[in-house]
C-alpha positions as CSV (number, residue, x, y, z in Angstrom):
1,X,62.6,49.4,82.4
2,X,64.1,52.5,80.5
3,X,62.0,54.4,83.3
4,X,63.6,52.4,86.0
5,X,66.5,53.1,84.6
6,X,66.2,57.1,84.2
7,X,65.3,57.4,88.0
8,X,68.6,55.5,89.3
9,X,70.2,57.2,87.4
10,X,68.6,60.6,88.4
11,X,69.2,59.4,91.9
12,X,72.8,58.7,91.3
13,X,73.4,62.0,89.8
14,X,71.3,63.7,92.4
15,X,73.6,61.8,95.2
16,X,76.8,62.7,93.4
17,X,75.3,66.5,92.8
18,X,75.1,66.1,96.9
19,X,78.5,65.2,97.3
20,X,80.1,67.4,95.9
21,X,78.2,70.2,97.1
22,X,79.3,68.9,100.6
23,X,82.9,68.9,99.2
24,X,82.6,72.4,98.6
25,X,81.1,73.7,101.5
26,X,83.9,71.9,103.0
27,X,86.4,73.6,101.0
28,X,85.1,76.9,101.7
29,X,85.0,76.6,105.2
30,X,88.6,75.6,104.9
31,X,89.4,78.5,103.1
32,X,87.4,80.6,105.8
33,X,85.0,82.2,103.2
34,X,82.2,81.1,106.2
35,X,79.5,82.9,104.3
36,X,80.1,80.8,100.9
37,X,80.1,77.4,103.2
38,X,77.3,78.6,105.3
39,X,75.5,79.0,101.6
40,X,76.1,75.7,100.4
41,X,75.6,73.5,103.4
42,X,72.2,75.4,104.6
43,X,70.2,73.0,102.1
44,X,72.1,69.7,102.8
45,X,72.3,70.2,106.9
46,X,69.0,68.5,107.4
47,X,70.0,65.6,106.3
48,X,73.8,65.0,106.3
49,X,75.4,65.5,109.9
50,X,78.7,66.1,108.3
51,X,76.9,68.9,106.6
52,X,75.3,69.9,109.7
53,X,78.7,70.1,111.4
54,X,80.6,72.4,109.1
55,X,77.2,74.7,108.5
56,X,77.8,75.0,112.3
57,X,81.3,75.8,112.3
58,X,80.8,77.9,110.1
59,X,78.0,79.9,111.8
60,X,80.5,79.7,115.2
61,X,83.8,81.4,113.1
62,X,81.1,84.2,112.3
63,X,80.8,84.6,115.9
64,X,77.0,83.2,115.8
65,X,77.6,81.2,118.8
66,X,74.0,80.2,119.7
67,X,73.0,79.7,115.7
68,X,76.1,77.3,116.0
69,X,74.8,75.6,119.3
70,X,71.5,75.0,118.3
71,X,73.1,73.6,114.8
72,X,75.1,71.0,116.7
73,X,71.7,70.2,118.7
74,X,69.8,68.6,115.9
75,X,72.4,65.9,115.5
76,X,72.8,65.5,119.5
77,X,74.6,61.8,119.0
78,X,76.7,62.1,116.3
79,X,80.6,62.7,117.1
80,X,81.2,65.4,114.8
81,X,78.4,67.7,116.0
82,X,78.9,66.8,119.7
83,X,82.2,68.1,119.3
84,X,81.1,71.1,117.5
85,X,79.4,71.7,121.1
86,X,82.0,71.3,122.8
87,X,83.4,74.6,120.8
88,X,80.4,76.1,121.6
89,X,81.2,75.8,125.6
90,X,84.9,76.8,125.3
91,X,83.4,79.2,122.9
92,X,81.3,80.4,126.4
93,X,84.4,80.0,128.4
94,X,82.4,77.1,130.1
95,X,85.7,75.3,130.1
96,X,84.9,72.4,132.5
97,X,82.3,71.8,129.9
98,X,83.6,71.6,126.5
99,X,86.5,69.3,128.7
100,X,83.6,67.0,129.7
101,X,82.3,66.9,126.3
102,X,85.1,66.6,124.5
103,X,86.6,63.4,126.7
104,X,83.2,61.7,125.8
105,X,83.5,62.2,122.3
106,X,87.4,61.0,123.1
107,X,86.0,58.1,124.1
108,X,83.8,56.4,121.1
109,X,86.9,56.6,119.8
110,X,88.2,52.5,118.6
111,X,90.8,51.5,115.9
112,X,88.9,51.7,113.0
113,X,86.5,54.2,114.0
114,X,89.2,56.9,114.3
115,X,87.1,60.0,114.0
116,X,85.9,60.6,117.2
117,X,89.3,60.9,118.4
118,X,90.0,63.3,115.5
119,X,87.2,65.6,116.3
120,X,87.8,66.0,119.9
121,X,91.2,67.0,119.5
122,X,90.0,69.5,116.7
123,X,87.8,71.0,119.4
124,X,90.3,71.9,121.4
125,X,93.0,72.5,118.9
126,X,90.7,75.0,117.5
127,X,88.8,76.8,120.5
128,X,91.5,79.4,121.6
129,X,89.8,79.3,125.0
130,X,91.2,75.8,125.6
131,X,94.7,76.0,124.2
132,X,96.2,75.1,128.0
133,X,99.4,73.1,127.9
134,X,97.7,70.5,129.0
135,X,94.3,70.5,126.6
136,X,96.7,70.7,124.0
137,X,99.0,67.8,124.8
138,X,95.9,65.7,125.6
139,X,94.7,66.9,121.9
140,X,98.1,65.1,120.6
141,X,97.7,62.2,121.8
142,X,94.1,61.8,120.6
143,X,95.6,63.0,117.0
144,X,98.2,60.3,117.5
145,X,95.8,57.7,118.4
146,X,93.3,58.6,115.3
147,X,96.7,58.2,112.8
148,X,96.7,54.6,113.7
149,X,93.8,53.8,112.8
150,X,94.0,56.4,109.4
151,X,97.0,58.2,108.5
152,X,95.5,61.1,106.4
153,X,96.5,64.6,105.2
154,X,94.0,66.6,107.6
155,X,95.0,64.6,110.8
156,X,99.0,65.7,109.9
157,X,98.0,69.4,109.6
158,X,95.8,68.8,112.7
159,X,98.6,67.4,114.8
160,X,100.7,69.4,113.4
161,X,99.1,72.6,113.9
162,X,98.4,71.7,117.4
163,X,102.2,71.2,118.1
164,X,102.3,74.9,116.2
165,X,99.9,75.9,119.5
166,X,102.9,74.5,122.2
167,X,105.4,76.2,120.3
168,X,106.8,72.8,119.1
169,X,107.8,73.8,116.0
170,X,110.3,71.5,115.2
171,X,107.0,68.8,115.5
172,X,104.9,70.9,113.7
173,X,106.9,71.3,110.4
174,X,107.3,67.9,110.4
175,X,104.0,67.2,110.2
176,X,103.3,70.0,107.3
177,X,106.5,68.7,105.3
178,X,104.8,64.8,105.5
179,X,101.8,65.8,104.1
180,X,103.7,68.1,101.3
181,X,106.0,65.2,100.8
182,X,102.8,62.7,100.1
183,X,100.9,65.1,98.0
184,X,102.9,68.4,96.7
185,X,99.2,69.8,95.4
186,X,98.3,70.1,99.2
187,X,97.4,74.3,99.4
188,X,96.9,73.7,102.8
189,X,100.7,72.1,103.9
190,X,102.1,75.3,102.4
191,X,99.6,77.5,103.9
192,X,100.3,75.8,107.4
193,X,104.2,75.8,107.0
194,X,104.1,79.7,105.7
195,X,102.7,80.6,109.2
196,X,104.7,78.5,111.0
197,X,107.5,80.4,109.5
198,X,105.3,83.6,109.8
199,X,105.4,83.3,113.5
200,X,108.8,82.4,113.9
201,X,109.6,85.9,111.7
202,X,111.4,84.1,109.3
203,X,109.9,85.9,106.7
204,X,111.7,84.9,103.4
205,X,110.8,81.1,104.1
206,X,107.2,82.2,104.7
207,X,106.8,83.9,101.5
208,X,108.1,80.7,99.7
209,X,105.3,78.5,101.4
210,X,103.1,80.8,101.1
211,X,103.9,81.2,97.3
212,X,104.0,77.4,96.8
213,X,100.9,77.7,98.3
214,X,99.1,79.8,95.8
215,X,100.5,78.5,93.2
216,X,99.5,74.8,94.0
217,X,95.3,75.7,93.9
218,X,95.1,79.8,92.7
219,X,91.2,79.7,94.1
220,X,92.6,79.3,97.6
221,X,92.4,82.9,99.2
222,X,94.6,82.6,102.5
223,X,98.3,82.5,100.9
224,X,97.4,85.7,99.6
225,X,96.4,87.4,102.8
226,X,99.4,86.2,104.6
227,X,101.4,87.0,101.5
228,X,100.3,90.2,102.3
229,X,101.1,90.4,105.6
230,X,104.9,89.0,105.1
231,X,105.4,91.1,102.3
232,X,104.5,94.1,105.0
233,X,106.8,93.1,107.4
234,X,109.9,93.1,105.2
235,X,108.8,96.2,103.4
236,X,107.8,95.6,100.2
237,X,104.1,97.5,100.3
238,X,103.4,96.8,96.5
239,X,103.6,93.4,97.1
240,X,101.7,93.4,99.9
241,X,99.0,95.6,98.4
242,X,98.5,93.6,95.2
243,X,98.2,90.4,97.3
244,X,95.6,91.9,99.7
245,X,93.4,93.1,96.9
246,X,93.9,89.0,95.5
247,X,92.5,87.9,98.5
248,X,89.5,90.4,98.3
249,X,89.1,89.4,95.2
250,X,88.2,85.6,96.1
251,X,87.0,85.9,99.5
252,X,83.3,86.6,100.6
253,X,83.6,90.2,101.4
254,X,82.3,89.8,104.3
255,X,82.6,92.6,107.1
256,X,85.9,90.9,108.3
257,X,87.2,90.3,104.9
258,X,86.7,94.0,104.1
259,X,88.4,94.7,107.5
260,X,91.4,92.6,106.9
261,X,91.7,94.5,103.6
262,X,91.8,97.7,105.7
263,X,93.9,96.4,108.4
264,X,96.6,95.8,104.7
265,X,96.0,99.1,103.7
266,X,97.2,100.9,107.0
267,X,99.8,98.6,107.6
268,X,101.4,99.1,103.8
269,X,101.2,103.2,104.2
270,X,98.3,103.1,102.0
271,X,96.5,105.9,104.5
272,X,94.5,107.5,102.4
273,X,93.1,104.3,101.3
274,X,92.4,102.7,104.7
275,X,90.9,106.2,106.3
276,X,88.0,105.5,103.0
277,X,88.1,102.0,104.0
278,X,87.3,102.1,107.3
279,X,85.0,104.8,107.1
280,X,82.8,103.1,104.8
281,X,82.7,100.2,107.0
282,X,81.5,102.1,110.2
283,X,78.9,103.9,107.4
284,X,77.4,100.8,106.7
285,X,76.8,99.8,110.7
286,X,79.8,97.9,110.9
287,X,81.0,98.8,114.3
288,X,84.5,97.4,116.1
289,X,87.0,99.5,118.1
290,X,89.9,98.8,115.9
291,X,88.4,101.2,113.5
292,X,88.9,104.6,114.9
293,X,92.1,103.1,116.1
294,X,92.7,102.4,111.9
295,X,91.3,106.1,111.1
296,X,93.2,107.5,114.2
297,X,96.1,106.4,113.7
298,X,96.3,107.0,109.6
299,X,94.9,110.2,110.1
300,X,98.0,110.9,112.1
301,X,100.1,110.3,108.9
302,X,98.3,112.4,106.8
303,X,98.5,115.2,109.2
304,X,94.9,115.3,110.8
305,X,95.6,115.6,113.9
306,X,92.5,117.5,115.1
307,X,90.6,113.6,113.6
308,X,92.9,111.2,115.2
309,X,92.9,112.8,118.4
310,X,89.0,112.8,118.3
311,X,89.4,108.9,117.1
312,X,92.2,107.8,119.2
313,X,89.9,109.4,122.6
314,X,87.0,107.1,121.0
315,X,89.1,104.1,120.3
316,X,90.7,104.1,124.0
317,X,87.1,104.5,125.1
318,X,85.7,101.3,124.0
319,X,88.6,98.9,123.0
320,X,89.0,96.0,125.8
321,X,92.0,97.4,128.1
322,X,93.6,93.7,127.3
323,X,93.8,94.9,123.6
324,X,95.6,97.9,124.0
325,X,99.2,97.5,123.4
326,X,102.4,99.2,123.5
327,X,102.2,100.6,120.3
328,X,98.4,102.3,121.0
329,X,100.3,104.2,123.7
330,X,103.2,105.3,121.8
331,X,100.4,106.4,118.8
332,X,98.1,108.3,121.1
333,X,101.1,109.8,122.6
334,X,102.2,111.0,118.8
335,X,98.9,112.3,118.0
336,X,98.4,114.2,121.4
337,X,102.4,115.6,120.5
338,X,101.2,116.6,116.8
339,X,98.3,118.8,119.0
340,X,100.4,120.7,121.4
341,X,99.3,118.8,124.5
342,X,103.3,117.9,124.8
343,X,102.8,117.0,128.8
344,X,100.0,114.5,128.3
345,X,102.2,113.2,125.4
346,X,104.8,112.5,127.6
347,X,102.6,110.7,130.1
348,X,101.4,108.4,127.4
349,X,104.9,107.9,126.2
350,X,105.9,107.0,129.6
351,X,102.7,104.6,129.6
352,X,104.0,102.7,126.4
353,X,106.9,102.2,127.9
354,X,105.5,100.8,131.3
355,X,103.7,98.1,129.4
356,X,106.6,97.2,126.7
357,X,107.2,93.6,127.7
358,X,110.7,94.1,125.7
359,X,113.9,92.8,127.9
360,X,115.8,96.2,126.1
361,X,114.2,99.0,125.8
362,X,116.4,101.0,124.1
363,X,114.3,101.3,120.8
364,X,111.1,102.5,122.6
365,X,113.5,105.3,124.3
366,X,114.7,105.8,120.7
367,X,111.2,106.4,118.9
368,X,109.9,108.5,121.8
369,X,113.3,110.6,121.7
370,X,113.1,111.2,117.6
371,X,109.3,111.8,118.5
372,X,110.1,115.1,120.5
373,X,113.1,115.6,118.2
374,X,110.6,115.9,115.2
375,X,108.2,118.5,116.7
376,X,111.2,120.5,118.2
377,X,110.7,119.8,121.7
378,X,114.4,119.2,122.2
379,X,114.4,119.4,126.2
380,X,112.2,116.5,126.1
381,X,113.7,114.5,123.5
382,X,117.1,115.2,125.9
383,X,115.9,114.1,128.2
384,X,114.9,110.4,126.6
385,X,117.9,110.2,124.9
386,X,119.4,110.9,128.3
387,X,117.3,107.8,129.6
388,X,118.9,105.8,126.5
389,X,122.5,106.2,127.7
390,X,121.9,105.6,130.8
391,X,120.2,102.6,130.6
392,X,122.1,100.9,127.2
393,X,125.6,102.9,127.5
394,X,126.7,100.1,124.8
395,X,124.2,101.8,122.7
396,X,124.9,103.4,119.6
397,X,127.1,106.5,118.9
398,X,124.6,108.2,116.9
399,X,122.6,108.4,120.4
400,X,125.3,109.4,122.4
401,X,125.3,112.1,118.9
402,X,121.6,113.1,119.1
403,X,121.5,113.4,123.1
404,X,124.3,116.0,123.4
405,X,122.6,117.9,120.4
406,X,119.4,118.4,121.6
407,X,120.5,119.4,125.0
408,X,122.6,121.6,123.0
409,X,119.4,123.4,120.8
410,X,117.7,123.3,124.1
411,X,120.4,125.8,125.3
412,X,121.1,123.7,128.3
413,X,124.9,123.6,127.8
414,X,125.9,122.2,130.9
415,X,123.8,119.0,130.4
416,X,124.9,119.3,126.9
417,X,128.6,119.5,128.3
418,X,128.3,116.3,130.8
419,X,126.3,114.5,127.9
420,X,129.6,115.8,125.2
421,X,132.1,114.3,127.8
422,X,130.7,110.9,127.5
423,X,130.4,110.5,123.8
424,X,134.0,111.3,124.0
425,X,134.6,108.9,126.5
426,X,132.7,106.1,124.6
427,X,133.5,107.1,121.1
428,X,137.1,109.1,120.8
429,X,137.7,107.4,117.5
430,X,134.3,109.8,116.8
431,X,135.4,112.6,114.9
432,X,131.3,113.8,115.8
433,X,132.1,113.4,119.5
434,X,135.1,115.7,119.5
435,X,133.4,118.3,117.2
436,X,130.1,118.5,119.6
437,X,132.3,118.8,122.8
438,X,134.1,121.7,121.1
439,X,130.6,123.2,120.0
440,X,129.5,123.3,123.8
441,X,132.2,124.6,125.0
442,X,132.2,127.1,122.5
443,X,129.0,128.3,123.4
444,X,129.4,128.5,126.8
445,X,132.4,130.5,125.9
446,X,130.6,132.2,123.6
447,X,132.9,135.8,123.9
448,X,136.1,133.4,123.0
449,X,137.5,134.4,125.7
450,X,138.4,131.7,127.8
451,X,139.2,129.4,125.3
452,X,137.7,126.4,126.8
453,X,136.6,125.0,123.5
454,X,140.2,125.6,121.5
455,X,141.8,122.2,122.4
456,X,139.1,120.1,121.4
457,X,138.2,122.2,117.9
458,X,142.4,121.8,117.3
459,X,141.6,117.9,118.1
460,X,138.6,117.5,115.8
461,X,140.3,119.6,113.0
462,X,143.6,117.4,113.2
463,X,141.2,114.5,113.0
464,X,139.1,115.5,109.8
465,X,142.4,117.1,107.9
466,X,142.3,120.2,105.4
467,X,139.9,118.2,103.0
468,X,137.5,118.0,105.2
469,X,133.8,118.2,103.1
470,X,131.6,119.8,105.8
471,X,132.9,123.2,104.7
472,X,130.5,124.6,107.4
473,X,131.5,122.6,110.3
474,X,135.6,124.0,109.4
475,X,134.0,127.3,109.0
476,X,132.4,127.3,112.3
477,X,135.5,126.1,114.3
478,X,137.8,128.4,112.3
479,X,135.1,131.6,113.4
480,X,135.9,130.5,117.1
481,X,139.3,130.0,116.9
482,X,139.9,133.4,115.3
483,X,137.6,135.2,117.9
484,X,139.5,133.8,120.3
485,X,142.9,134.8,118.9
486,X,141.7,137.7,118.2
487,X,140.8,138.3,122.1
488,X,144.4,137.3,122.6
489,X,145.9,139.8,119.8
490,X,147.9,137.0,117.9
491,X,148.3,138.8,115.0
492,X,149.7,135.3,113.1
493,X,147.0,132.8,114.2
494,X,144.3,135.7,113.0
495,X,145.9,135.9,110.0
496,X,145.8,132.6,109.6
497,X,142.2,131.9,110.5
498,X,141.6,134.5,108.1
499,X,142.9,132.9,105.2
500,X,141.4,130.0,106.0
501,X,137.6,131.2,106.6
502,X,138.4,133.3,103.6
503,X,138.7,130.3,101.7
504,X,135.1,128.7,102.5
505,X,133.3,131.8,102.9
506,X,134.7,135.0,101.9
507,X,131.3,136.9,102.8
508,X,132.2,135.7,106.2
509,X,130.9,138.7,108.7
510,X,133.1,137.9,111.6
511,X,135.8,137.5,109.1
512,X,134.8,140.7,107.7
513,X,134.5,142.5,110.9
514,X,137.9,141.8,112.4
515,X,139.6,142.6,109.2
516,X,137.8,146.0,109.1
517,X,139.0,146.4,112.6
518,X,142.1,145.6,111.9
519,X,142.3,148.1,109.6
520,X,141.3,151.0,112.4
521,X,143.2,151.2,114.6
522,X,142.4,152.0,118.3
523,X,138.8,150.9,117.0
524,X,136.2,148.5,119.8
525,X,136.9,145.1,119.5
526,X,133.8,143.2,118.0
527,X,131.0,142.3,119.9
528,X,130.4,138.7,121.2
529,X,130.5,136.6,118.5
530,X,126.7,135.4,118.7
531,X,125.9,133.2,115.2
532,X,123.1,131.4,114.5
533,X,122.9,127.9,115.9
534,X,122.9,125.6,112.9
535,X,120.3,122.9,112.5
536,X,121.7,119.4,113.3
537,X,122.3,117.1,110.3
């Protein structure tokens, strides 16, 4: 009897050992740490189809497509594993297929035996290949019609996540808040509502979730990647750097975990750290595109150019054409800019902007302007900040500022001039857009002779007042007015241009040189007054 009694209870522990063993390998599928789930469920998959089904999921996330099909195939009529295959056709873009498959798991469906509905509606929900309007709303409705028959925390975040997939958000959070609402320990409600928020860039309410969502089960590694992520977007790299190394710490490492790390690193301004990172990967035969994009692109910020434009030629090479965005373009056109090869940058520039999907443009013109702007190619960047006002003439006045400037330090004055007259025109409450027309017409006066620019420094000068503190600025409009006087041998308004330069600068050499001829009579006049173009603040 006491024998009997040791071997039930063996069994029972050995059951309950099993159990929870499947409850784990659950969990870590749920928390995407496939290789941990992969691990636990291996042993139990022969004989537990639930097992079998998550040890295939798990082997399909890893992108082992035909490990995951012929999973699924050794339980060919249970529900949860003939769904799994019907991820494994939209998995092979055999749409028609996983459709068909999916509809006759649909359709064991009954009141009481809810699952079937709840696992076809997963596979679409969760196969990116069959998110279609209408996959997706037939999904719903097999979620809805499973919640009859079992109203339970993973069919909420289901439905809800498919509404997520619509863009029904309102649906969606509804959904997340019910299950939060029944059972404030759920990691997952959080998780789900952070990106929900995520994607709707409301970033403060998806750091709270997210934060709720770590702090409600601390073993649970996605909050902190998307912690990471959010605190990115609004800035805070710290934050976002001590959340990322959090999730590394609990996740698998896997080759995509190490990669997401990476992807943290670059996207914080940790360069130095990603350029290791990724080069380590690709040492250790992990290949992907996105890589050399990685290296490329950091390299640029740490002022390898010579790398990232032998990374960003690789990366355009063998990345899909579909994921190649706006921002590639506008990167390789930097790095080829940081080279010299300013034509080609250009081209790529214009690329960026071909593709940007934006209704206003304005900012792209904007980057692509400061990028010229930065490396001194001050035709070009006119020429985009040209393109700005053109297009967006509600734009900023700092625009209509930088665009008459760099037509100005490209010497083209009467671009410059046209450009000037506008800012004026849209800005004469400017003091800036009265001070650059005068500075264009000065230099295309630049003997003084004329005195084209005299009304509008007497403007910009009655607009700043006497306590103006851009000394320099004063100085240079006091220099042309008192060449010009001089021209005109008004002996008062030299003398008091004089006083007045005298007072900023008395080392002044124009200053100094009229004075001196002042002093000789019957001597030259002095040469054209020729300064130095300043640098623009």
């Amino acid at each position: 009897m006491k024998k009997l009694i040791l071997i039930m209870a063996a069994s029972l522990l050995s059951l309950g050992i099993k159990a929870q063993s499947l409850q784990d390998g659950v969990k870590m599928y749920k928390y995407e740490r496939y290789q941990s789930a992969e691990k636990i469920l291996m042993p139990l998959a022969p004989g537990n189809a639930l097992a079998n089904y998550y040890f295939g999921l798990s082997q399909l996330a890893q992108g082992d497509i035909n490990g995951a099909q012929a999973t699924f195939n050794k339980y060919p009529q249970d529900v949860a594993n003939m769904a799994g295959l019907a991820r494994v056709a939209f998995a092979q873009k055999n749409m028609a297929q996983g459709t068909q498959i999916a509809a006759a798991v649909a359709a064991k469906g009954k009141k009481k035996e809810w699952e079937p509905w709840k696992y076809a509606a997963d596979a679409i929900t969760y196969s990116d290949e069959a998110n279609t309007q209408q996959n997706i709303q037939q999904a719903i409705e097999w979620y809805k019609k499973a919640l009859d028959g079992n109203d339970n925390a993973d069919l909420r975040l289901s439905l809800g996540d498919a509404y997520e997939k619509i863009q029904d958000g309102g649906d969606a959070e509804n959904g997340y808040e019910a299950v939060a609402a029944k059972d404030p320990k759920n990691t997952f409600a959080y998780t789900h509502m952070g990106s929900l928020w995520y994607a709707a860039k409301n970033y403060p309410l998806a750091l709270e979730n997210y934060s709720k969502a770590k702090m409600t089960d601390p073993a649970n590694p996605l909050p902190y990647h998307d912690l990471a992520l959010a605190y990115e977007l609004v800035g805070n790299y710290d934050s976002a750097l001590n959340n990322i190394q959090k999730y590394y710490d609990l996740s698998d490492k896997s080759p995509d975990d190490e990669a997401s790390y990476m992807d943290i690193l670059f996207l914080s301004k940790h360069y130095s750290e990603a350029i290791n990172k990724a080069n380590m990967l690709m040492a250790r035969g992990v290949k992907n595109p996105r890589f050399n994009g990685i290296l490329a692109y950091s390299q640029l910020e740490t002022h390898d150019s010579v790398n990232a434009l032998k990374n960003v030629r690789l990366y355009f090479a063998q990345q899909n054409p579909k994921k190649i965005y706006q921002l590639d373009y506008l990167n390789y056109a930097n790095i080829l800019l940081a080279n010299g090869m300013n034509d080609s940058a250009n081209y790529y520039f214009n690329k960026s902007v071909v593709i940007d999907t934006s209704r206003n443009k304005s900012d792209a013109y904007r980057k692509i302007a400061e990028s010229f702007k930065n490396n001194k190619e001050y035709s070009k960047s006119a020429e985009w900040y040209s393109r700005l006002i053109s297009e967006y003439p509600e734009t900023h006045a700092i625009d209509y500022f930088w665009g008459v400037v760099m037509y100005f330090y490209a010497k083209d004055y009467v671009n410059a001039d046209a450009k000037a007259a506008k800012f004026e025109e849209k800005y004469p409450d400017e003091a800036s857009s009265t001070y650059w027309h005068a500075r264009v017409k000065a230099a295309i006066d630049n003997e003084a002779k004329v005195g084209d620019a005299v009304p509008y420094f007497t403007k910009w000068l009655n607009k700043v007042g006497p306590n103006y503190d851009k000394k320099n600025d004063m100085k240079i409009a006091y220099e042309y007015l008192l060449l010009y006087y001089y021209n005109k041998s008004d002996k008062e308004n030299i003398k008091d241009y004089e006083e007045k330069i005298r007072a900023i600068d008395p080392s002044d050499a124009l200053m100094l040189q009229i004075e001196g001829i002042e002093k000789r009579a019957g001597t030259p006049k002095p040469a054209a007054h020729t300064k130095p173009v300043a640098k623009p603040r």
